[in-house]
py3Dmol code that shows the C-alpha trace and the ligand (Angstrom):
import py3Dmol

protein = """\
ATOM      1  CA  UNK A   1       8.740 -14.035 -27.556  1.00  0.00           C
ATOM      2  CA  UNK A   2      10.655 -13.051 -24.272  1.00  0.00           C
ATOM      3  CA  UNK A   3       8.279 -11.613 -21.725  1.00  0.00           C
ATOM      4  CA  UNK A   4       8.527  -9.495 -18.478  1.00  0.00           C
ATOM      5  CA  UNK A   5       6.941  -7.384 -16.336  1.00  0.00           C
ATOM      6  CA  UNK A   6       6.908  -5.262 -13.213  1.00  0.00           C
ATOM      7  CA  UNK A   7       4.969  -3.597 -10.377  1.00  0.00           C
ATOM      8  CA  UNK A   8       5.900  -1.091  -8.118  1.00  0.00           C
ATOM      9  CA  UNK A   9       4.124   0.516  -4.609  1.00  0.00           C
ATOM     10  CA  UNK A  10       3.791   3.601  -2.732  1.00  0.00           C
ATOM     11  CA  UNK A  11       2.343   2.606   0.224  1.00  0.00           C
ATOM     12  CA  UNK A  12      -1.190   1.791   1.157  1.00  0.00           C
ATOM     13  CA  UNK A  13      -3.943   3.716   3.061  1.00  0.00           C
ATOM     14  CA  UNK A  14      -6.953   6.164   3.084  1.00  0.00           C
ATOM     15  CA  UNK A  15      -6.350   7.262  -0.277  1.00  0.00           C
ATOM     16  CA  UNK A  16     -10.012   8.542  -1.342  1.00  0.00           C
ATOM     17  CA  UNK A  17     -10.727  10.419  -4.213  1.00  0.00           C
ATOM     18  CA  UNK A  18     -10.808  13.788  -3.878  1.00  0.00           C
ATOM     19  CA  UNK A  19      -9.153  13.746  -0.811  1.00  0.00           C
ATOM     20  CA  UNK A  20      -5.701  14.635  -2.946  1.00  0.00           C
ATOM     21  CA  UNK A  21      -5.793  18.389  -4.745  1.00  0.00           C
ATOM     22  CA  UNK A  22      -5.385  17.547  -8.521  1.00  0.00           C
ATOM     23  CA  UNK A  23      -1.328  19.051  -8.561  1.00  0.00           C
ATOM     24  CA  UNK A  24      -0.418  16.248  -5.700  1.00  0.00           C
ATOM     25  CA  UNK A  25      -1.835  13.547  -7.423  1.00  0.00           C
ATOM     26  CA  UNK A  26      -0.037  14.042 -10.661  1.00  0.00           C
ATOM     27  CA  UNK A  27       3.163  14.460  -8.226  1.00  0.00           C
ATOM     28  CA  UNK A  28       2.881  10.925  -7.387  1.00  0.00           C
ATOM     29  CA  UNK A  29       1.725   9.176 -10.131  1.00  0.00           C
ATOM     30  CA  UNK A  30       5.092  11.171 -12.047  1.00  0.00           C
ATOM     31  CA  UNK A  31       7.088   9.620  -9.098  1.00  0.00           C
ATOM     32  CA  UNK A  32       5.690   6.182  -9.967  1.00  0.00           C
ATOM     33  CA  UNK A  33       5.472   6.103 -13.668  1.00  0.00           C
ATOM     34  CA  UNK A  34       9.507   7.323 -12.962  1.00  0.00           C
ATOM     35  CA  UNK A  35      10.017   4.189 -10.590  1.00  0.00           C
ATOM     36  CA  UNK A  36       8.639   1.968 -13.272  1.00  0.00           C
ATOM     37  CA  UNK A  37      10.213   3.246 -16.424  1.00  0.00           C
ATOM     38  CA  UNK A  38      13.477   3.021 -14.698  1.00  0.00           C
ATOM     39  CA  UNK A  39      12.981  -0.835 -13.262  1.00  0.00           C
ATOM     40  CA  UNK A  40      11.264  -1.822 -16.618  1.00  0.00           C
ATOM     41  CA  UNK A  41      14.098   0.272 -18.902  1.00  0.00           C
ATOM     42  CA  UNK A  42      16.672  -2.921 -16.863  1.00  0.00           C
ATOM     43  CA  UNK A  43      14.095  -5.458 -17.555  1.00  0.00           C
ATOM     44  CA  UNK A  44      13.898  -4.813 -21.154  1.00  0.00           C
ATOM     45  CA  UNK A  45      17.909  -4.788 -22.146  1.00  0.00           C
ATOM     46  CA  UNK A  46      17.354  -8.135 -21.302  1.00  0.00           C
ATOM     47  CA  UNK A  47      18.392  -7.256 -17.018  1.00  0.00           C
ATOM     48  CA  UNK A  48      17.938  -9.323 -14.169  1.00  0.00           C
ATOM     49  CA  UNK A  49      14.549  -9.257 -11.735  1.00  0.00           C
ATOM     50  CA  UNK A  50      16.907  -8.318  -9.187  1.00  0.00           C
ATOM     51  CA  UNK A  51      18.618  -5.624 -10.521  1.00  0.00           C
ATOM     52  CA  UNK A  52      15.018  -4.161 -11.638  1.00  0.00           C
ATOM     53  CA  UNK A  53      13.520  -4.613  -8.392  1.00  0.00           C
ATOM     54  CA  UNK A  54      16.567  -2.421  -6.307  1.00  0.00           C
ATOM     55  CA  UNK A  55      16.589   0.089  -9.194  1.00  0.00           C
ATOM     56  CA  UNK A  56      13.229   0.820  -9.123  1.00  0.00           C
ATOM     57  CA  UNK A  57      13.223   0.880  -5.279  1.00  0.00           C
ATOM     58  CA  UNK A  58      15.766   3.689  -5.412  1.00  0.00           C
ATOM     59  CA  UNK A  59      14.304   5.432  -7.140  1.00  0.00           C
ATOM     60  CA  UNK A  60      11.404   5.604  -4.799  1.00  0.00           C
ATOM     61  CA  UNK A  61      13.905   5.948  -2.191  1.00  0.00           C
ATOM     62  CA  UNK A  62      14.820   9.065  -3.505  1.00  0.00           C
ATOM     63  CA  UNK A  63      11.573  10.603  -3.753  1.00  0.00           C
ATOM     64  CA  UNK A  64      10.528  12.826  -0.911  1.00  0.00           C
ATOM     65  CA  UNK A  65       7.010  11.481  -1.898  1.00  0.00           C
ATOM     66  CA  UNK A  66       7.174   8.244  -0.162  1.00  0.00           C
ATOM     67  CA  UNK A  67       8.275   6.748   3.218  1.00  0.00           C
ATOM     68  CA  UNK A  68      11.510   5.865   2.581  1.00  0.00           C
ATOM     69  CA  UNK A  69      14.688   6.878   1.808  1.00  0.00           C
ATOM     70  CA  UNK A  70      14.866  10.673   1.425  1.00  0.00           C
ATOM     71  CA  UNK A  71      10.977  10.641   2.554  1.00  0.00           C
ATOM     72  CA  UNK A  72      11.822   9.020   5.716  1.00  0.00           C
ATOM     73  CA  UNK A  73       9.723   9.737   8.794  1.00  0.00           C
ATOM     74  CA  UNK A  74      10.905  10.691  12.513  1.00  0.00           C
ATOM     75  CA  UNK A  75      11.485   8.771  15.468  1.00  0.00           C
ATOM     76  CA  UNK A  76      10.608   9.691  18.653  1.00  0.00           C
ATOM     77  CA  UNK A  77      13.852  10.671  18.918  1.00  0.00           C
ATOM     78  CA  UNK A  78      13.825  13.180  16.032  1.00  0.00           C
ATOM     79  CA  UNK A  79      16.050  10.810  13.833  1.00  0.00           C
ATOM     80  CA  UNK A  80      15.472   8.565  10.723  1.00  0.00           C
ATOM     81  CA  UNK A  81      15.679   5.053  11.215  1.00  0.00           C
ATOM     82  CA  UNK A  82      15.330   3.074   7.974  1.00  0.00           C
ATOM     83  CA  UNK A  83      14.391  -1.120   7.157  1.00  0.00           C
ATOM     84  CA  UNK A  84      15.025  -2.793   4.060  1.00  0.00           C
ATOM     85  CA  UNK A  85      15.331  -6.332   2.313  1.00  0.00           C
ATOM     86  CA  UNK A  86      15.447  -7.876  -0.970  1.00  0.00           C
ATOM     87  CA  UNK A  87      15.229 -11.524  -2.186  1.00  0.00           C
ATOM     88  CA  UNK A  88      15.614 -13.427  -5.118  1.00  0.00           C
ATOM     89  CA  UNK A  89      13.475 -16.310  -6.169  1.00  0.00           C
ATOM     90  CA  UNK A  90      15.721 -18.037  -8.017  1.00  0.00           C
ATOM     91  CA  UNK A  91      18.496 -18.670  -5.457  1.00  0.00           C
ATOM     92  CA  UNK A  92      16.242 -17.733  -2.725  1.00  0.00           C
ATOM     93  CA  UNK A  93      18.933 -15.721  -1.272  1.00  0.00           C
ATOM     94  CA  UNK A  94      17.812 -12.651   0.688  1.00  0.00           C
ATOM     95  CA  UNK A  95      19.598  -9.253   2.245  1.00  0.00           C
ATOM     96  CA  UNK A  96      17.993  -7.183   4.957  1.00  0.00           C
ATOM     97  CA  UNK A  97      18.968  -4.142   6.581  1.00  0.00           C
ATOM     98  CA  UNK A  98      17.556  -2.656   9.764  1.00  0.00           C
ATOM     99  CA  UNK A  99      18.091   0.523  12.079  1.00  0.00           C
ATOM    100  CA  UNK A 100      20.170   2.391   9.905  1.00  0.00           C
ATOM    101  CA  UNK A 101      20.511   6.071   9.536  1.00  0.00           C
ATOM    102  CA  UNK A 102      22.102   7.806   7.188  1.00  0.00           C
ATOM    103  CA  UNK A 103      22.099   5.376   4.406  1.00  0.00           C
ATOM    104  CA  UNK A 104      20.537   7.145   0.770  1.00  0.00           C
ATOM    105  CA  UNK A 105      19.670   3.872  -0.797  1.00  0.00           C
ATOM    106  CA  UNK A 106      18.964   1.103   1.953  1.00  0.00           C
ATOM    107  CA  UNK A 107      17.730  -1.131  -0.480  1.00  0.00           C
ATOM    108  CA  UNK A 108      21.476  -1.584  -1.687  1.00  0.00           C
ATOM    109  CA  UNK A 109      22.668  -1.942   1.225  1.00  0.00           C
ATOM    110  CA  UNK A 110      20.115  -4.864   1.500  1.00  0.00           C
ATOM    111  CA  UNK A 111      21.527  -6.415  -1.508  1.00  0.00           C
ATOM    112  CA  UNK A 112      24.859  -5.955  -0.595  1.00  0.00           C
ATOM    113  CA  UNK A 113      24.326  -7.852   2.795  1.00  0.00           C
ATOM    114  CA  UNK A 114      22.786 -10.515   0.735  1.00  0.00           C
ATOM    115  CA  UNK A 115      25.952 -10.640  -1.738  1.00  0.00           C
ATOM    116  CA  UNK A 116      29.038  -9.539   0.271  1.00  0.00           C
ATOM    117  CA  UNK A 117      28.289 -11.324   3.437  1.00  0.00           C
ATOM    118  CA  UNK A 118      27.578 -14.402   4.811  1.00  0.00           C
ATOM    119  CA  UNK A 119      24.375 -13.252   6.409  1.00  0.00           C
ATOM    120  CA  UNK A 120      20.988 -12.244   5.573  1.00  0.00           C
ATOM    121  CA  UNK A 121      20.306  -9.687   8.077  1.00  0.00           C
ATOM    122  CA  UNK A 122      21.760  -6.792   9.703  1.00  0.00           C
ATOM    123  CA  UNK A 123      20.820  -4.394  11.952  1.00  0.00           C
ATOM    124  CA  UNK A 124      21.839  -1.150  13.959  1.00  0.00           C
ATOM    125  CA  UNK A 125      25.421  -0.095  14.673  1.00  0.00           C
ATOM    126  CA  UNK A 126      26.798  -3.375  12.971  1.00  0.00           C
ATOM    127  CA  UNK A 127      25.002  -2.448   9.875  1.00  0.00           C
ATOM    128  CA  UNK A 128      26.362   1.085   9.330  1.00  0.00           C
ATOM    129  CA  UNK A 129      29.681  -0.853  10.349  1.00  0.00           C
ATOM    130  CA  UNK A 130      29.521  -2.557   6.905  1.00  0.00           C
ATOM    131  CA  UNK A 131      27.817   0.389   5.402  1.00  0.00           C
ATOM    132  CA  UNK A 132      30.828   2.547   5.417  1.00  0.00           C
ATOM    133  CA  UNK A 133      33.229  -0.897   5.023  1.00  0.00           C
ATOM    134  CA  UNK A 134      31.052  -1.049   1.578  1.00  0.00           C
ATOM    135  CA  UNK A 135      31.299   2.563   0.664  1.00  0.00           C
ATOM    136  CA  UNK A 136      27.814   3.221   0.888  1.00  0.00           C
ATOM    137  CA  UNK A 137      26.713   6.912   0.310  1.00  0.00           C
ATOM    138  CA  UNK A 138      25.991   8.167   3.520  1.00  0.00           C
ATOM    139  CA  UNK A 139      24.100  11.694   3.537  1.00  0.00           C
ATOM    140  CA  UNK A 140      23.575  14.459   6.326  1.00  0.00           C
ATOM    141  CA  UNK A 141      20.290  14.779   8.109  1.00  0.00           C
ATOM    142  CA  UNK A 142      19.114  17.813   6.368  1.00  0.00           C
ATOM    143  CA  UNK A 143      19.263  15.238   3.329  1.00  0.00           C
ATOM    144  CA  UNK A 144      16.155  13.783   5.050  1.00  0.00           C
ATOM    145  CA  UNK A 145      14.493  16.829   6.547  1.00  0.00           C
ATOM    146  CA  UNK A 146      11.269  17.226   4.798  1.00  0.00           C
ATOM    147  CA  UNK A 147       8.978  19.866   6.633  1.00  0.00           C
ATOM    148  CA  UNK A 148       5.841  18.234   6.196  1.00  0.00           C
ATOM    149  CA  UNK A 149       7.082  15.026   7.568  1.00  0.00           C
ATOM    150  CA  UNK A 150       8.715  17.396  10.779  1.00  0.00           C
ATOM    151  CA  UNK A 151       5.048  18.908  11.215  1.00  0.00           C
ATOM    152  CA  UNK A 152       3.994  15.135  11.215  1.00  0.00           C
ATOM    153  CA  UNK A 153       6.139  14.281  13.759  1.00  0.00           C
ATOM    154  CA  UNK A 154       6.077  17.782  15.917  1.00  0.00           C
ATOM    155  CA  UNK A 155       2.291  17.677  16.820  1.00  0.00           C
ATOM    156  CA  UNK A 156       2.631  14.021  18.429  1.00  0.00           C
ATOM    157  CA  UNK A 157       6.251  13.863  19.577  1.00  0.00           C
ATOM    158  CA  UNK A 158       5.529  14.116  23.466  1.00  0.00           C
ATOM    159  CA  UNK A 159       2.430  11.541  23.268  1.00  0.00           C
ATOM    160  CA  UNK A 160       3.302   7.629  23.581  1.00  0.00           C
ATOM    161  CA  UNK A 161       1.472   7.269  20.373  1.00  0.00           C
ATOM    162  CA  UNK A 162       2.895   6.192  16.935  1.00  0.00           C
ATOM    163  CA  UNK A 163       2.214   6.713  13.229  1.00  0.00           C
ATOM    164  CA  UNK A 164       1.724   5.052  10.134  1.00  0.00           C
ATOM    165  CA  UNK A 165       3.481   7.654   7.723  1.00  0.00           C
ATOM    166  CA  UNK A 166       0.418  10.010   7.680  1.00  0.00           C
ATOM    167  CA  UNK A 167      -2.100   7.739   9.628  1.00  0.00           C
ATOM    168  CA  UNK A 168      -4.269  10.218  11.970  1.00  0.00           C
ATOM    169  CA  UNK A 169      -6.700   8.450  13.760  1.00  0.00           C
ATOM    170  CA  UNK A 170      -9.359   7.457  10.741  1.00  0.00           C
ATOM    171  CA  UNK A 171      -7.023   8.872   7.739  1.00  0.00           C
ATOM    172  CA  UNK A 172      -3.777   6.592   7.657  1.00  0.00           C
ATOM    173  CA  UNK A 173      -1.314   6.511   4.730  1.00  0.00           C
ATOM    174  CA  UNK A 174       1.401   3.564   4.881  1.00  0.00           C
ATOM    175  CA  UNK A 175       4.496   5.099   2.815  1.00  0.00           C
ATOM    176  CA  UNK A 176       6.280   1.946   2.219  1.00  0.00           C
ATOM    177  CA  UNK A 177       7.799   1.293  -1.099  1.00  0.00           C
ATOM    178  CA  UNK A 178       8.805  -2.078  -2.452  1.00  0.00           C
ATOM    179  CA  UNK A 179       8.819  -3.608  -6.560  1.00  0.00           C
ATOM    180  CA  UNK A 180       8.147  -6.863  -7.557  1.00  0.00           C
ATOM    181  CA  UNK A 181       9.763  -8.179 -11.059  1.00  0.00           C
ATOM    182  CA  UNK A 182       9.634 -11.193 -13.682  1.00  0.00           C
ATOM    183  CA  UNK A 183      12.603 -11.094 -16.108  1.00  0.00           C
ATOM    184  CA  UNK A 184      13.041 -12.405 -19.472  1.00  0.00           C
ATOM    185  CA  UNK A 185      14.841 -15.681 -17.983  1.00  0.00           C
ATOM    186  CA  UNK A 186      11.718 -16.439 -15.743  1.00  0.00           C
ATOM    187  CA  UNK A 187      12.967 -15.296 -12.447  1.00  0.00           C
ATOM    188  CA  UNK A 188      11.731 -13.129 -10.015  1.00  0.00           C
ATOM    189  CA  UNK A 189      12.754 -10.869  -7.384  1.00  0.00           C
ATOM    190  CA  UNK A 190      11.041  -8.405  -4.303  1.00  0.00           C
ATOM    191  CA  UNK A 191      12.076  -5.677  -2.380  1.00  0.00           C
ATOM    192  CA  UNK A 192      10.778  -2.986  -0.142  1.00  0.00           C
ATOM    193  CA  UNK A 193      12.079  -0.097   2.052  1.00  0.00           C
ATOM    194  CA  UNK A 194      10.448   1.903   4.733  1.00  0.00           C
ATOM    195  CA  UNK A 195      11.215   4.628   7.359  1.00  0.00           C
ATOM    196  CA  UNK A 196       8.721   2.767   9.493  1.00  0.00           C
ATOM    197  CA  UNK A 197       6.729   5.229  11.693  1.00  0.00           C
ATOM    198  CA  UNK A 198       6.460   8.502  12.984  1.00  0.00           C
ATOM    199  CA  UNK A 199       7.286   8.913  16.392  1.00  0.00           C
ATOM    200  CA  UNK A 200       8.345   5.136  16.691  1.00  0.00           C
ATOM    201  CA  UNK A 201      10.458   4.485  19.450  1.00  0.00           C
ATOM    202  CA  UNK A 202      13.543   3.347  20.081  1.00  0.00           C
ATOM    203  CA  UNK A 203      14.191  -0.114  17.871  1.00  0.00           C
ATOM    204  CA  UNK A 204      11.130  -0.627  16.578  1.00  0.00           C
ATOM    205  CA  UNK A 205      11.176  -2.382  13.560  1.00  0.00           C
ATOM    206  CA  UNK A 206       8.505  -3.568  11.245  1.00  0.00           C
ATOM    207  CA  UNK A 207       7.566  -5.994   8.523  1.00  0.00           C
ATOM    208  CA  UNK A 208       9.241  -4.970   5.966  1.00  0.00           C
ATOM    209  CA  UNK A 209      12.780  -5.970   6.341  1.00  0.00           C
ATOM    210  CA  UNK A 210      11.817  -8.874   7.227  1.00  0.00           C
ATOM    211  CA  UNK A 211      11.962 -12.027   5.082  1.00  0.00           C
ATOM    212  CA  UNK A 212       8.607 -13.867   5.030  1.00  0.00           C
ATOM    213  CA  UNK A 213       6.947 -11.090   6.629  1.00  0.00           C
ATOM    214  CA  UNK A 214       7.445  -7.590   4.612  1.00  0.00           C
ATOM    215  CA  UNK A 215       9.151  -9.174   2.071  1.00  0.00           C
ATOM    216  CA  UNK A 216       9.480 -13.194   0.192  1.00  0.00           C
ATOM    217  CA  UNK A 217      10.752 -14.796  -3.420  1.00  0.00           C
ATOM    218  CA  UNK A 218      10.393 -18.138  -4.511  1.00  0.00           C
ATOM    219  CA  UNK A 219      10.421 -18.729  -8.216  1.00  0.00           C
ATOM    220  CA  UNK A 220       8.297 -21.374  -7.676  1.00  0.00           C
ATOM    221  CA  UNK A 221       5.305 -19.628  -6.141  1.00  0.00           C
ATOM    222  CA  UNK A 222       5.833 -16.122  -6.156  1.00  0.00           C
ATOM    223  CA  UNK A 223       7.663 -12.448  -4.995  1.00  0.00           C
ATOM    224  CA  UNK A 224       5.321 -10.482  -2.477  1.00  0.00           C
ATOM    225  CA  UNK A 225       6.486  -7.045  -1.279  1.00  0.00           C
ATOM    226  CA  UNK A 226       3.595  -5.834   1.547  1.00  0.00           C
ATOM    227  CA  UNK A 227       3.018  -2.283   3.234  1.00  0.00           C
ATOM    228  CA  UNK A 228       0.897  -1.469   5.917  1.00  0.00           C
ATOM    229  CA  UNK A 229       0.273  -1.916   9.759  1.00  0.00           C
ATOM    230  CA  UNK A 230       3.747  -3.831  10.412  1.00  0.00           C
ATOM    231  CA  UNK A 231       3.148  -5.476  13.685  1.00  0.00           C
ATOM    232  CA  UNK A 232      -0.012  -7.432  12.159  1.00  0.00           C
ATOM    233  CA  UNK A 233       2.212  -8.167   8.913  1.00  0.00           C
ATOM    234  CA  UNK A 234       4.702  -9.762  10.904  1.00  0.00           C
ATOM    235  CA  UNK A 235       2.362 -11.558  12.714  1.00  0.00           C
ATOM    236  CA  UNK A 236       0.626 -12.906   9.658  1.00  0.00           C
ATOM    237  CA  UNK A 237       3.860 -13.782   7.998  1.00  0.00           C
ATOM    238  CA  UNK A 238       2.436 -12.206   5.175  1.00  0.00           C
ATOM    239  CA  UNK A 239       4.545 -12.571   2.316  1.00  0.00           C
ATOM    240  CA  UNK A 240       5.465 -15.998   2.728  1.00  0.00           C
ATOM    241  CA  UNK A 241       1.622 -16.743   3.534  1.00  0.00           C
ATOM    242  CA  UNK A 242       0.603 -16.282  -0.010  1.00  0.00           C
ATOM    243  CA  UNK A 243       3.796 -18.368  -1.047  1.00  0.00           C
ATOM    244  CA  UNK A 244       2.895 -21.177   0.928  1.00  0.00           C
ATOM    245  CA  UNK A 245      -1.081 -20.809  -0.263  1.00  0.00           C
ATOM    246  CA  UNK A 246       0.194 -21.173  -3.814  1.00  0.00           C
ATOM    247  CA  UNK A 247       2.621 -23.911  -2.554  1.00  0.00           C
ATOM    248  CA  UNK A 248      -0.147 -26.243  -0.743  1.00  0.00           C
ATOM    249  CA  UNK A 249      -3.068 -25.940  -2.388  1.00  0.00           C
ATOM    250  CA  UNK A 250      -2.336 -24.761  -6.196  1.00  0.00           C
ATOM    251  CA  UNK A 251      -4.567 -21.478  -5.816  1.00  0.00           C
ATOM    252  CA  UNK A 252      -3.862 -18.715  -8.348  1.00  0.00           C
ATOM    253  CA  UNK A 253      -1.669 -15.668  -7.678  1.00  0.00           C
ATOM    254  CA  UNK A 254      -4.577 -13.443  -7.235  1.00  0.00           C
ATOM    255  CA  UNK A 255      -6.575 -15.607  -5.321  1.00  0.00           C
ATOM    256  CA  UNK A 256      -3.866 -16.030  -2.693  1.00  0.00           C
ATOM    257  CA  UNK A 257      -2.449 -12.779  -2.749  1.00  0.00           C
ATOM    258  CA  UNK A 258      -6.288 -11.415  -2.305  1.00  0.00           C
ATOM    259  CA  UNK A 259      -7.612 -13.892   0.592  1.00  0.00           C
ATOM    260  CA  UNK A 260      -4.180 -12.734   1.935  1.00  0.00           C
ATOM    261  CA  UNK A 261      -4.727  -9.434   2.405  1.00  0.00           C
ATOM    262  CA  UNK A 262      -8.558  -9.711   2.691  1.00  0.00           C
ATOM    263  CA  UNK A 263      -9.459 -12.339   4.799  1.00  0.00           C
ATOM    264  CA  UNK A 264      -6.319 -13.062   6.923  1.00  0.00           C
ATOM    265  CA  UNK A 265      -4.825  -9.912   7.797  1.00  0.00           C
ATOM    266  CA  UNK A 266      -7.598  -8.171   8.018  1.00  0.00           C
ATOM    267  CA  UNK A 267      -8.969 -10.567  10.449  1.00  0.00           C
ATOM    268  CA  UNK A 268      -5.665 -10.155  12.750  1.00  0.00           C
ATOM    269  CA  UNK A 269      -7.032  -6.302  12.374  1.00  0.00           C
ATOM    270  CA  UNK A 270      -4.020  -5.502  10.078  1.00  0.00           C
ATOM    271  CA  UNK A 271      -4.646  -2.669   7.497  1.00  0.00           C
ATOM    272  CA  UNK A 272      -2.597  -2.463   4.153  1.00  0.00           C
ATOM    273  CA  UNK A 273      -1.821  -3.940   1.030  1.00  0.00           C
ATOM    274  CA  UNK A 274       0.633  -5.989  -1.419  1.00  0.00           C
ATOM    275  CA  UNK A 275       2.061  -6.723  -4.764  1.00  0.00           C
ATOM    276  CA  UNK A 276       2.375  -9.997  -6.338  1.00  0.00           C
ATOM    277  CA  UNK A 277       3.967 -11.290  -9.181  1.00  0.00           C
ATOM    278  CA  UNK A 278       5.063 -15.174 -10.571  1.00  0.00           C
ATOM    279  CA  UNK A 279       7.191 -16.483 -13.054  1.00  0.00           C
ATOM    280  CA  UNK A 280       4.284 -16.113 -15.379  1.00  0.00           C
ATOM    281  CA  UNK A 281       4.361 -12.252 -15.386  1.00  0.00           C
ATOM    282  CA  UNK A 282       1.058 -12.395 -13.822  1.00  0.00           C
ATOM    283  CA  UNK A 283       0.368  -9.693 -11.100  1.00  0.00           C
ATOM    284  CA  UNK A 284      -1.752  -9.162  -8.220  1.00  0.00           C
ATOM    285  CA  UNK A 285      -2.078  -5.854  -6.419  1.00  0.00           C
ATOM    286  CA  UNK A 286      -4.693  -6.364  -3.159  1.00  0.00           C
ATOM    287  CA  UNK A 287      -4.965  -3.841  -0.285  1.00  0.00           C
ATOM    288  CA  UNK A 288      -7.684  -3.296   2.032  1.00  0.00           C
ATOM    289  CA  UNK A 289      -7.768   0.090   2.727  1.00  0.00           C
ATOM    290  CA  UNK A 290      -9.041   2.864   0.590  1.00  0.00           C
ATOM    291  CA  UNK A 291      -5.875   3.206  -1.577  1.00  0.00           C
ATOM    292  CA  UNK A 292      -2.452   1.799  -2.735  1.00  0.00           C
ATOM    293  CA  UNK A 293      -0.225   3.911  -4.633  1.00  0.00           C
ATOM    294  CA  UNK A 294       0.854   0.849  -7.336  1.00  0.00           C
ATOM    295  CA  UNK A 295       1.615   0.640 -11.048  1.00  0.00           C
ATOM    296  CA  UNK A 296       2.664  -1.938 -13.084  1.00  0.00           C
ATOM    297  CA  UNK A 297       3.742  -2.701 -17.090  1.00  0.00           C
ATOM    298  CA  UNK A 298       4.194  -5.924 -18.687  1.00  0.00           C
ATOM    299  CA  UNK A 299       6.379  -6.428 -21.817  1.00  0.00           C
ATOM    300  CA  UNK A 300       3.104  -7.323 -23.929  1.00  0.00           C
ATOM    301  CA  UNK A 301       1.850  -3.272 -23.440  1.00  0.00           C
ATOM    302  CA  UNK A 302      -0.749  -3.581 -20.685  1.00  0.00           C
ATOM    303  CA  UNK A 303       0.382  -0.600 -18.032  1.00  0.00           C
ATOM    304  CA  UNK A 304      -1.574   0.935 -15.104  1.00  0.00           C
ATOM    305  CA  UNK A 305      -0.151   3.902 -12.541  1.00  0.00           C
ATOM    306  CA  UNK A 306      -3.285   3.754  -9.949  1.00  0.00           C
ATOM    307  CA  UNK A 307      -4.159   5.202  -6.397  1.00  0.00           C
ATOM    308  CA  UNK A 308      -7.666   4.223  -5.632  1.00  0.00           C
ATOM    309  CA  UNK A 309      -9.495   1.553  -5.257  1.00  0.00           C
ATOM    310  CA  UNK A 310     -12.371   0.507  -6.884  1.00  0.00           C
TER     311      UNK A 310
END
"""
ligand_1 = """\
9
LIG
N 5.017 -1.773 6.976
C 5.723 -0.601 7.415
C 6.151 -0.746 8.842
O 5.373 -1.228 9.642
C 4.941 0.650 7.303
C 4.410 0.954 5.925
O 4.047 0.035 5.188
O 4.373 2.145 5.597
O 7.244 -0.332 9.191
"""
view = py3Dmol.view(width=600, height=400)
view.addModel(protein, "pdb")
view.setStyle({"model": 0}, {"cartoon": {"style": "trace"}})
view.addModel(ligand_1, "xyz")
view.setStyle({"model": 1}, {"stick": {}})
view.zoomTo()
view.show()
């Protein structure tokens, strides 16, 4: 029997129970179960990991829910500036975009850097350059104006501080979104897509369009898409840490994916989370904050949408 599965995220954070009024809740776990129906719907006509993984990453993208895409958070400069990448573990080619504005789907955009270019990564003015060479749908600002993100950004605008989507002191919220997916053929494919943070200034850019960091694929280990603190994630190498714990010592998905996240970013004093999956189908979702928004469905029934921890 052909197998295959998926998992999606959110973003990680303090996510705690009764935190969230009951209508909000449902709001995102409709946006997810969305997200996942429409990456899975690809996987089962017999579709590629990579083309599940960048559908179900648009779909997040256009969600106001999340931090990306439409949901995109302001700069210090009042703008959106979005990061994404995708990779696929069976050629191990990758696409990443950085700095862009503008751009509804950056995750595309990714891909199409990885496919219609002889590079892997490209960033700023050059970018939006081969954006609008690859007749990308480009959308006014009000596109992206979301009120509650505005307020966000409003009430810290003249400070030198910086935000993790909704992160206030003690009650951060990564908004990240990124999909992981096994196909019927046995390969597998990440990607992930961010508006990085509020208030962040001038070129800042985080983990996740970068490959090894935010974002890895190897169908021989694993695909890893990460959210949270991005500075700490790039300095962990995060992604391609769990690959290359798999790799060298023959640990399980889980196991790797949760001493990851556990042990060695949280060490480095990163907060956030990841999702995991191999060639098996097998998935790993660890985070170490309060919350991940995640979901995932395999092609044998089992299905989860979830927010909280344990
Ligand atoms: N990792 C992202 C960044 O640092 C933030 C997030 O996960 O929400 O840009």
């Amino acid at each position: 029997m052909k197998t295959f599965s998926i998992a999606i995220h959110g973003g990680a954070g303090t996510l705690v129970k009764g935190m969230m009024t009951a209508d909000k809740e449902v709001g995102y776990k409709s946006a997810l179960e969305y997200a996942l129906n429409e990456g899975y719907a690809i996987l089962e006509k017999g579709g590629s990991a990579m083309d599940a993984v960048e559908t179900a990453v648009r779909a997040l993208e256009d969600s106001p829910l999340f931090n990306a895409g439409k949901g995109s958070v302001f700069t210090a400069s009042g703008t959106h500036e979005m990061d994404a990448s995708i990779m696929d573990g069976k050629s191990l080619k990758a696409g990443a975009v950085s700095l862009i504005t503008g751009i509804k789907n950056p995750v595309s955009l990714a891909r199409d850097v990885m496919e219609k270019s002889e590079h892997v990564f490209m960033a700023g003015e050059g970018a939006m350059e081969f954006a609008k060479a690859h007749q990308h749908e480009l959308s006014d600002p009000d596109y992206f104006y979301d009120e509650f993100r505005h307020q966000q950004w409003v009430e810290i605008r003249d400070t030198e501080s910086f935000q993790l989507d909704h992160a206030k002191k003690k009650e951060g919220k990564f908004g990240t979104v990124g999909a992981v997916a096994c196909d019927e053929f046995g390969n597998i494919a990440a990607a992930t897509s961010t508006g990085g943070m509020t208030n962040k200034k001038f070129g800042r850019v985080g983990d996740s369009p970068m490959i090894g960091a935010g974002t890895y694929a190897n169908n021989e280990t694993c695909a890893i898409s990460c959210t949270g603190s991005g500075e700490y994630f790039i300095r962990g190498v995060v992604a391609y840490d769990v690959a290359s714990i798999i790799e060298h010592t023959g640990r399980s998905l889980d196991d790797a994916a949760t001493d990851v996240i556990m042990n060695r970013v949280a060490k480095l004093g990163g907060d956030g989370g990841l999702i995991a999956i191999n060639t098996k189908g097998e998935i790993s979702m660890p985070f170490n904050t309060e919350g991940m928004y995640r979901a995932f469905k395999k092609s044998d029934g089992e299905a989860a949408i979830l927010i909280y921890g344990a």
